[in-house]
N, C-alpha and C positions, 0 to 999 in steps of 0.2 A: 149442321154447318156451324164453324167456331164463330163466337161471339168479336165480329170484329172493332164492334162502337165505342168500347173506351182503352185500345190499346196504348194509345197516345196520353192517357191520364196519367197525371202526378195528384190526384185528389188525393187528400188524407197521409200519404206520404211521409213521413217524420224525414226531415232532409237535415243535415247537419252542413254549414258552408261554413269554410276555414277562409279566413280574409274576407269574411263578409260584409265590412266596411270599406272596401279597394273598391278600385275605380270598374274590375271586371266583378268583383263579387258583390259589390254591392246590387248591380242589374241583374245578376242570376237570382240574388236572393228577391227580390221584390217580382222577378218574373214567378218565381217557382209557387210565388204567396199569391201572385194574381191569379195563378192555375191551381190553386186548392191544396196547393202542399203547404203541411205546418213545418214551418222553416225555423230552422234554430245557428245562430250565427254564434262565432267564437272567432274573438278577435280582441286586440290589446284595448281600443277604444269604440266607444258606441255611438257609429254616423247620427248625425241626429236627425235626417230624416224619416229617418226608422220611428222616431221616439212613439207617433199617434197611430201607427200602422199594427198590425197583430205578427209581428215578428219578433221572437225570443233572443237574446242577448246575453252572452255568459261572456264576460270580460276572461281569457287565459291566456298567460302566457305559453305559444304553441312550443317554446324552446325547450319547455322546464318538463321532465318525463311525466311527474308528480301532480304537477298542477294539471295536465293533460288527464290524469288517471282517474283525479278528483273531479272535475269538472261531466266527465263523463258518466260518472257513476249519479253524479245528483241529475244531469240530462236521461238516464235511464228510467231511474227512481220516479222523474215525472213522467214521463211519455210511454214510458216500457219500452219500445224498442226503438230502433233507430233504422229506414230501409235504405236510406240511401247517403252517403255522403261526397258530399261537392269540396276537393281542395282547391281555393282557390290563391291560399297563401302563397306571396311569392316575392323577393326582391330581384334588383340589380344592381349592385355597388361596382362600380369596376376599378374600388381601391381594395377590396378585399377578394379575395379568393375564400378564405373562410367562411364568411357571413354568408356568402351565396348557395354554399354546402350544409349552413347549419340550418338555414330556413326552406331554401328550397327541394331539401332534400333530407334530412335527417328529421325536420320537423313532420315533414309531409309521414317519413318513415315509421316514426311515433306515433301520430293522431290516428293513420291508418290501422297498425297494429290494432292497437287499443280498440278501435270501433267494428273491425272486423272479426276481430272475437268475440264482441256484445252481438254480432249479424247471425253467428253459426246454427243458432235453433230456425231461423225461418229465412237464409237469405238476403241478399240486398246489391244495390250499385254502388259501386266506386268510381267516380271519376277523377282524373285527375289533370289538371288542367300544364300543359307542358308548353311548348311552342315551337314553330321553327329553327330553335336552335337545338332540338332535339335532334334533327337532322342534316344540320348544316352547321360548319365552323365559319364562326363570325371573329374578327378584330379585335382586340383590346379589352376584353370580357372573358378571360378563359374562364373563370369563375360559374359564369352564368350559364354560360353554353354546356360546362361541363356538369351541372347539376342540372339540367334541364335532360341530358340526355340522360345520366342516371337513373333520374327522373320515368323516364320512357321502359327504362329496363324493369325499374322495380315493380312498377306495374305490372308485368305481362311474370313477373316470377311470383307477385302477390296473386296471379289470375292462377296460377297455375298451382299452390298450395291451397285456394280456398273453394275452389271448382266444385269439390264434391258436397261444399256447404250451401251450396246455389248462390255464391254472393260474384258476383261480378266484376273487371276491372277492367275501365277503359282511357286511353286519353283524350283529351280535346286539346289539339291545339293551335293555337290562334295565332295568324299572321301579322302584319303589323294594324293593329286595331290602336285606335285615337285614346289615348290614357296619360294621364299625369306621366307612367314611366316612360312612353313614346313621347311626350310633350318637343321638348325641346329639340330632337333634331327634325320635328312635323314641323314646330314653328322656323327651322332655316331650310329656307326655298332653295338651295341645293341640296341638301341633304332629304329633303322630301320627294325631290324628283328623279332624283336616283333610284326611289324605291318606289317610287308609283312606274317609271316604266319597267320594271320588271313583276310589276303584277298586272295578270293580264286583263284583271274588269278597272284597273284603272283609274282605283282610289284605296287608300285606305278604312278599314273595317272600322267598325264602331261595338262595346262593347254588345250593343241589341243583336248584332250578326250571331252570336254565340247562345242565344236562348233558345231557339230551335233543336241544336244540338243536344242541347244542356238537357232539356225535357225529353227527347227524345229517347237518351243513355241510360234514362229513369225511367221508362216507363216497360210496359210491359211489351212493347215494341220492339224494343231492342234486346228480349228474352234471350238468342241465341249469340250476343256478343257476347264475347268476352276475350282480351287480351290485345285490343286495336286501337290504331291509332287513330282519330277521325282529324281530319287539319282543317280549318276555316281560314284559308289565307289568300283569298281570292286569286286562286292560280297560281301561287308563288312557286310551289316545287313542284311545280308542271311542265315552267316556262325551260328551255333549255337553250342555246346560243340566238 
C-alpha cells in the first residue's frame, strides 16, 4: 500500500517566492517556512518582518534578464537545487498598459525560464499566481487583465515543454482577496458591495485563503497536475445571472 502520510508535505522544499514581500507573497512565504519549506524570496525590498525569521532574501530586480540570471546561479551555488517556485510578483497600474506586460508577464516570463532549467535534472512545481481577470474582461485595466490572461496561457505552454522533465505548471488564482492592491475600492461601500453580492460565500478572501492551495500545488499531492487552473474566489465564476 503507497505511503500516504506525508503527501501534503513542503518539508525541506527549496521554494523560490517572486514578490515575496506583497501583501499575497509575503503569507505564502511565511506559510511555506511554518510548514518546513526552506523559502528564498526575491524582491526589490526586504519586508521587515521577515528580518528575525529563517527566510532567505535576495534583493533583484525581476525586470532586468541579467540580474534575474545572476541571482539564481548564487541561489543554486547555495542550496543546489530549487523544487519548487511561487510567482507571486505582480502590479496593477491602470495608467500604463506597458508596465502591466513588463511585470506581470515578461518578468514572470524570465524568472520562470531561468529556474525551470536549473529544475530539468530532478523536477519541480511552478505556480503561478494569475486571477480572475484571467477569465473575465474587467473595465479600465486592459493592461492588467490582458497580462493576467497571458499569464494563464504561458503556463500551460510552459506545462507542456517541460513535462518530460517532471517539472510542473500550475495557476492559482485568487478572487478578490483584502490587499493594499484591492484596498481602495474594499474601503468604498459601493464598490465593495457590488462585488460581495456576486460572490457566493459572501465576503471577500484574505490572503490566508490562498495557502492551502499554495502547499498543496507543492507538494507531492498534486503529482499528477499539471497545466490548471485552480481559482480561490469564493464562487465568483460560478455565480451566473
Amino acid at each position: 500500500m503507497k505511503n500516504y502520510k506525508n503527501i501534503f508535505s513542503v518539508k525541506n522544499k527549496v521554494c523560490v517566492v517572486t514578490g515575496g514581500c506583497g501583501g499575497i507573497g509575503s503569507v505564502l512565504s511565511e506559510a511555506i517556512h511554518h510548514n518546513g519549506g526552506k523559502v528564498i524570496i526575491l524582491d526589490k525590498m526586504k519586508n521587515a518582518k521577515f528580518l528575525k525569521k529563517k527566510i532567505a532574501f535576495y534583493e533583484c530586480d525581476l525586470q532586468n534578464e541579467n540580474s534575474i540570471k545572476e541571482t539564481i546561479k548564487k541561489i543554486i551555488k547555495k542550496y543546489k537545487y530549487i523544487n519548487c517556485l511561487v510567482n507571486a510578483i505582480g502590479i496593477s497600474n491602470e495608467n500604463s498598459f506597458k508596465d502591466n506586460i513588463n511585470v506581470n508577464l515578461i518578468a514572470v516570463y524570465n524568472i520562470t525560464k531561468t529556474i525551470s532549467e536549473s529544475m530539468k535534472k530532478k523536477g519541480g512545481s511552478v505556480i503561478n499566481i494569475t486571477s480572475l481577470n484571467a477569465e473575465l474582461g474587467f473595465s479600465n485595466n486592459p493592461g492588467y487583465v490582458s497580462s493576467k490572461g497571458g499569464l494563464k496561457l504561458l503556463t500551460k505552454s510552459f506545462c507542456l515543454d517541460y513535462a518530460k522533465y517532471k517539472i510542473r505548471f500550475n495557476n492559482l488564482g485568487p478572487g478578490y482577496i483584502k490587499t493594499k492592491m484591492t484596498r481602495k475600492k474594499y474601503l468604498n461601500l459601493k464598490e465593495r458591495k457590488k462585488r460581495i453580492d456576486r460572490i457566493p460565500l459572501g465576503r471577500y478572501g484574505n490572503p490566508d485563503d490562498l495557502i492551502g492551495p499554495v502547499l498543496f500545488l507543492m507538494a507531492d499531492a498534486s503529482s499528477y497536475m499539471t497545466g490548471q487552473d485552480l481559482y480561490v474566489d469564493g464562487g465568483f465564476l460560478a455565480k451566473g445571472i
